[in-house]
C-alpha positions in Angstrom: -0.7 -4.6 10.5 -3.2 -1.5 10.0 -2.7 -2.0 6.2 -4.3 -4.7 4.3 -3.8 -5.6 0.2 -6.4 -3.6 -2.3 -5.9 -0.6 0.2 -5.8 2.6 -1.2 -2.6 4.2 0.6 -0.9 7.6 0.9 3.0 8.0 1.4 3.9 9.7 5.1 7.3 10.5 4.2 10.6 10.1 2.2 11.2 10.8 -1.6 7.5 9.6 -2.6 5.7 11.4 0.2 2.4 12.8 -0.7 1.8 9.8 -3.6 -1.3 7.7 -3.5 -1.4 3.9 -4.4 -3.4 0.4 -4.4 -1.7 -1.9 -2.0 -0.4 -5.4 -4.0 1.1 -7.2 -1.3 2.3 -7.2 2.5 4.7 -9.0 4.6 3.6 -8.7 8.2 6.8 -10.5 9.3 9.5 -7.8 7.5 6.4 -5.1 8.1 6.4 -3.8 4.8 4.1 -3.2 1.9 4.5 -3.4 -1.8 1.9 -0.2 -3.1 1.4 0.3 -6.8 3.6 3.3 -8.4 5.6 3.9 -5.2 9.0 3.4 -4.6 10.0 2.5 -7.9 13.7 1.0 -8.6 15.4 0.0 -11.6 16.6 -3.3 -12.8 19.5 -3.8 -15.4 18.6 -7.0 -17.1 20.2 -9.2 -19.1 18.4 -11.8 -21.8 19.3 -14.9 -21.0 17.3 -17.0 -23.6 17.1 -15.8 -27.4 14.2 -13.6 -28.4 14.1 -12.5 -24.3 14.5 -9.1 -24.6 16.8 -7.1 -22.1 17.5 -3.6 -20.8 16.1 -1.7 -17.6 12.4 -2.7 -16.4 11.1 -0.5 -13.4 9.6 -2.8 -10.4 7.9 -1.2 -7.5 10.4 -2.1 -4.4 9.1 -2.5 -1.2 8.3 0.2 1.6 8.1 0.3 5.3 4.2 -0.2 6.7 5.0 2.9 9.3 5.5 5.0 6.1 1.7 4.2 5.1 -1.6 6.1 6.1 -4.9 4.2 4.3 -7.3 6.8 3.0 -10.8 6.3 3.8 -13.0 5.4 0.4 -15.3 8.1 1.6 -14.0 11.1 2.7 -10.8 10.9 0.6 -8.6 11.8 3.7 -5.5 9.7 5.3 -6.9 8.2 8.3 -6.0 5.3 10.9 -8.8 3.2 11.0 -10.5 2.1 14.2 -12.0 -1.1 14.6 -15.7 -1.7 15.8 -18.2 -4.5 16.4 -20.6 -5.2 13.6 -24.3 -6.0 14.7 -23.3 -9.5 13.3 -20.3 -9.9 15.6 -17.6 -9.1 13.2 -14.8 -7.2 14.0 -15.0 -4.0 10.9 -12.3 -1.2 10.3 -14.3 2.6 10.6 -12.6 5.8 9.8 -11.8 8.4 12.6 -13.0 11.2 10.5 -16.6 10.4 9.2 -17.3 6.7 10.7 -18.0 5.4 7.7 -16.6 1.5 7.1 -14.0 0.5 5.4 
């Protein structure tokens, strides 16, 4: 997957397009990403023990990795990274726009 967690992220399209989030978690195998303050959904809960409170918590739902652009720390613009060989050996991500690393 081009998206990895503690990315910052921009939304491509749907109802949240245009929003900017911190990646919490992905799931390469269902190809999604959980991203902070996107694609929230509510929850009707119940309390089920006395003293748990209950009502309607909002809980970011996930959303498809194809929906997702990273944003390069740099430049501040959506871009898909490239990837390039350090002079160590290691395989880095670089942005298309101003080849900086990421």
């Amino acid at each position: 997957m081009h998206i990895k967690t503690n990315d910052m992220v921009v939304v491509l399209s749907g109802r949240d397009k245009g929003k900017q989030g911190k990646v919490i978690s992905v799931d390469p195998k269902a190809k999604k990403a959980l991203v902070e303050d996107v694609s929230v959904g509510k929850r009707h809960k119940k309390p089920r023990k006395q003293g748990e409170p209950g009502g309607i918590i909002s809980k970011e739902t996930p959303i498809y990795a194809s929906k997702l652009m990273r944003v390069c720390p740099k430049c501040d613009k959506p871009t898909r990274p490239a990837h390039d060989i350090d002079k160590d050996g290691k395989k880095v991500r670089v942005c298309k726009k101003c080849d900086a690393k990421i």
